[in-house]
N, C-alpha and C positions, 0 to 999 in steps of 0.2 A: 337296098332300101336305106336311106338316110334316117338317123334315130329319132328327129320327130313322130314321121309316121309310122315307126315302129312302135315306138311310145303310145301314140294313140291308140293303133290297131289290137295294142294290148291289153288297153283301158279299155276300150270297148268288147273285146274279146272275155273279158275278166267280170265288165258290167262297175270297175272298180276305178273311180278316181284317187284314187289315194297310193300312198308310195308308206313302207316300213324304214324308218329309220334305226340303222344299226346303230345305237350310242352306247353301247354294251358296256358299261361299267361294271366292274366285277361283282360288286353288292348286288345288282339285278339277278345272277348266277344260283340257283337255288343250292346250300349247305352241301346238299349229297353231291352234286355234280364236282364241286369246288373238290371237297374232299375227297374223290376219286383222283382227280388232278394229282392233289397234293402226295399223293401213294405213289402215282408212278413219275412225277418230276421234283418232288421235294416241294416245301411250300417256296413262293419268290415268283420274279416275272416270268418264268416259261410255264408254272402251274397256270399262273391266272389267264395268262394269253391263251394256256392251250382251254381251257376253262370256258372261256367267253366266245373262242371258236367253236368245240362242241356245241353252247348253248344256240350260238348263230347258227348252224345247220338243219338244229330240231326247229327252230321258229321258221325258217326258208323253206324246210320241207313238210309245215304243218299246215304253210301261208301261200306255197309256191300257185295253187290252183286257183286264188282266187284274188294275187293279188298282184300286182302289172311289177311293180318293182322295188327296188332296196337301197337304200343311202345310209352307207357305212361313215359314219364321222369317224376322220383319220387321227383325230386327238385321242382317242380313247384307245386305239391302239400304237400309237409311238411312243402311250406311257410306260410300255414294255415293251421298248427298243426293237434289237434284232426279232425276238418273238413274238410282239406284237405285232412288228410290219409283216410276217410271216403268215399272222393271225387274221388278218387286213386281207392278204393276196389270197391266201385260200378262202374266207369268206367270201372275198368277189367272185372267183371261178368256181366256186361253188355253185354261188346263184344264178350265173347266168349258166351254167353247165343243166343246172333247174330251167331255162328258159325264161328267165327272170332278167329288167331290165337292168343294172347298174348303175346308180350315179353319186361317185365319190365325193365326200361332203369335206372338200379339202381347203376351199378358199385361199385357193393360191392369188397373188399379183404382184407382178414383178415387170421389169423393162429387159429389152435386148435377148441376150443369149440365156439368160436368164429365165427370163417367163416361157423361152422356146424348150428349154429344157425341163421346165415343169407339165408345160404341154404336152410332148414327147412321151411324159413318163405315164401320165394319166389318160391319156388320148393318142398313143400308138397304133398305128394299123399292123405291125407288126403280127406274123403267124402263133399268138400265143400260146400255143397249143404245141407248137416244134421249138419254143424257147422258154419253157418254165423256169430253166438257170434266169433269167433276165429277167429287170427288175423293174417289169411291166407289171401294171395293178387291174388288171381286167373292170374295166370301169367303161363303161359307155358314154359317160357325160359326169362332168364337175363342175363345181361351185368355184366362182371367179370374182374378185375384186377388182372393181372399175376406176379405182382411185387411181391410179397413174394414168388415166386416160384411153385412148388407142395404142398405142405405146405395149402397154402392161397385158391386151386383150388381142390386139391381133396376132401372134402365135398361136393363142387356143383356137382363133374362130376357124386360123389358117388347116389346122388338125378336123374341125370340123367339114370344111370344104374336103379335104384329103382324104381323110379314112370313115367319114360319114358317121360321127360323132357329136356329140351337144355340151352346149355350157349354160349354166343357168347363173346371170350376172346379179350380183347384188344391187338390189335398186330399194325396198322398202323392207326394210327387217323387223323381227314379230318382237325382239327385245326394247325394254322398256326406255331406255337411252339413245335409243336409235333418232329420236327426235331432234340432239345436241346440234346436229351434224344435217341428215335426211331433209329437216324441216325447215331448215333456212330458207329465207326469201329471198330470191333474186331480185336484181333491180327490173327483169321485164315483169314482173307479177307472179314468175313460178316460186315453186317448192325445190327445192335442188333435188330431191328422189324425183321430181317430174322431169325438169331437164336431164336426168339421167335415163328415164324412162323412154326419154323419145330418142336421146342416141344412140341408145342399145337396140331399139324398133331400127333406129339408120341402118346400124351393121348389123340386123337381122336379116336385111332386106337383099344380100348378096349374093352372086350368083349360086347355084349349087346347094342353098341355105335353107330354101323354102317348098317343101313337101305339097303332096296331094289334098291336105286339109286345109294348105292353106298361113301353118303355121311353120316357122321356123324353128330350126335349131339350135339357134341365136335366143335364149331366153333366161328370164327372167326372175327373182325370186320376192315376193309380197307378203310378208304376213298376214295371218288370220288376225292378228289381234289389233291390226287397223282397219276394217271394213269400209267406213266411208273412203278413206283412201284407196285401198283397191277397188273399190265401184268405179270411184273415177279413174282409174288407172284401168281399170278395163275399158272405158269408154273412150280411153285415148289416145290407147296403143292397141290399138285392136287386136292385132296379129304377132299379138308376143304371147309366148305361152309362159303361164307361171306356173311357179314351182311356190306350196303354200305352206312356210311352217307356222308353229304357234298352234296348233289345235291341239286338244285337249290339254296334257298337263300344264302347257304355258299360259292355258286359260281363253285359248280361242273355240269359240262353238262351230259344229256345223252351217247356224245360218251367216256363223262372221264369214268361214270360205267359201260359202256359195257365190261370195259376190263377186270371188276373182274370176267367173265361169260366164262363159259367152251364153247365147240365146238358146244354144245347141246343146249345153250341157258340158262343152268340150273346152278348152283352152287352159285346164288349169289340173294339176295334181296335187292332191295333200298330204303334206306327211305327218306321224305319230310316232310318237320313238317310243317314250315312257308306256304310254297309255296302252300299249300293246305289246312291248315286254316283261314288263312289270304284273301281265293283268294277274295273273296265278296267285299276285297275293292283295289284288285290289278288293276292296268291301264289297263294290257291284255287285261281285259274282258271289259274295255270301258264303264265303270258304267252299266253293264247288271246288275247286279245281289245289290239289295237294301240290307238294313240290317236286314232284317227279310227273305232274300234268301242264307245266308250263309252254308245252305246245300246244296244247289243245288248248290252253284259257288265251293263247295270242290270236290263234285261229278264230275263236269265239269271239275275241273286243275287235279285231280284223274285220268281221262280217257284221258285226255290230255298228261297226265306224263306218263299211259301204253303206250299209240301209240308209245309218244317218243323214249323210254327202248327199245319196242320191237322193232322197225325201226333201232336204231342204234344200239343193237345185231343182229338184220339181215344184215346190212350194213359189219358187223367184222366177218363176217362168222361164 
């Protein structure tokens, strides 16, 4: 089965549009955990990587039942080098060993032998399971940079046709600067994130690409925190699935990502990194949840943040 319809079959399966992002910075790590580290590797980068690993496993195994899948940004672990990337590989095979989907938030773009080899590395069909030595990141689908063009994107989509894998192309991002660049006018009347939005729908559209729902694996990523713009960005690319950051800590609501979501409810996933790592010491919860219950308060803002999504997709028809 190719990762779109996996992807869906899991969101529906789960009742959850939404995806956990791993951005695990060590501060997030409750004192006790850290300090357990710190006993058995000394304080320094293999404490905290191993630190922020432990933490990933309890959130993946608190969230694995109700929530489709997991986007580990890989910046947060290359800050701790060899142990970080270590800390990266095992949290991916972790989760998908969970049954949880994968999709590395690495924003790679590059040309030639180059982008083929970052493809390669994150989109291997490779038996990962009979080559742990090798320096595959168990990742189902990554985050791609379209600025060099075809060029920089056909090695990943090539990995996706091959080993039946996704990328989700940067086309409207949730950060506040995005507009510098994103929002230029063209001389025919678009927005450059538009013209970028329908080339990416072009090489969605290839063979091998396009699942049982309809959507490709060829897709997309929109933020919450421009809604009119993804309204019309769903109305234009019909059949590109998004991938939606910016909800909650960067200040996008549920009704901002509802609007990346088709008639059906379906075409889009949203991720929360903060707002569900963090919850254990958020005020919402009213000091419920101690720091030795920071699975169970992600689990809780987790099923908190489904209700939300799926109330205000029901709310947009």
């Amino acid at each position: 089965m190719i990762f779109i319809d996996r992807l869906i079959e899991l969101i529906i399966e789960t009742k959850n549009p939404s995806v956990v992002g791993l951005d695990t910075a060590i501060g997030f790590v409750p004192k006790g955990l850290r300090d357990v580290c710190d006993e058995e590797f000394g304080s320094g980068a293999h404490s905290d990587a191993e630190a922020i690993y432990r933490f990933n496993r309890i959130v993946i195994d608190s969230v694995k039942d109700i929530v489709p899948a997991v986007k580990p940004q890989i910046a947060f672990y290359e800050l701790y080098g060899q142990y970080g990337a270590s800390a990266f590989i095992r949290t991916a095979k972790y989760a998908r060993d969970c049954g949880m989907i994968v999709i590395a938030d690495a924003k790679r773009g590059d040309i030639g032998s180059t982008a083929a080899a970052y493809a390669d590395a994150f989109l291997s069909g490779a038996d990962v399971d009979k080559k742990p030595e090798s320096a595959l990141y168990f990742a189902d689908a990554m985050t791609v940079n379209p600025y060099l063009g075809i060029d920089g994107v056909a090695p990943f989509i090539d990995n996706c046709k091959k080993n039946g894998k996704g990328i989700f192309v940067l086309v409207k991002t949730s950060n506040p600067s995005s507009g510098d660049f994103q929002d230029l006018d063209l001389s025919g009347g678009k927005k450059l994130y538009e013209q970028v939005a329908e080339k990416v729908e072009e090489w969605a559209k290839g063979e091998g690409l396009v699942g049982g729902y309809g959507y490709s694996s060829v897709c997309a990523v929109v933020g919450a925190t421009y809604p009119e713009q993804a309204r019309a960005l769903r109305e234009r690319v019909r059949k590109l699935f998004f991938l939606v950051p910016g909800y909650g800590a960067q200040g996008g609501g549920a009704e901002d990502a509802a609007a990346a979501f088709d008639a059906a409810g379906l075409g889009a996933i949203v991720n929360a990194s903060r707002s569900v790592l963090c919850a254990w010491k958020h005020e919402r919860w009213g000091g419920k949840f101690g720091h030795d219950d920071f699975g169970e308060a992600a689990r809780a803002e987790a099923l908190r943040m489904r209700g939300e999504i799926n109330q205000a997709i029901g709310a947009t028809g």
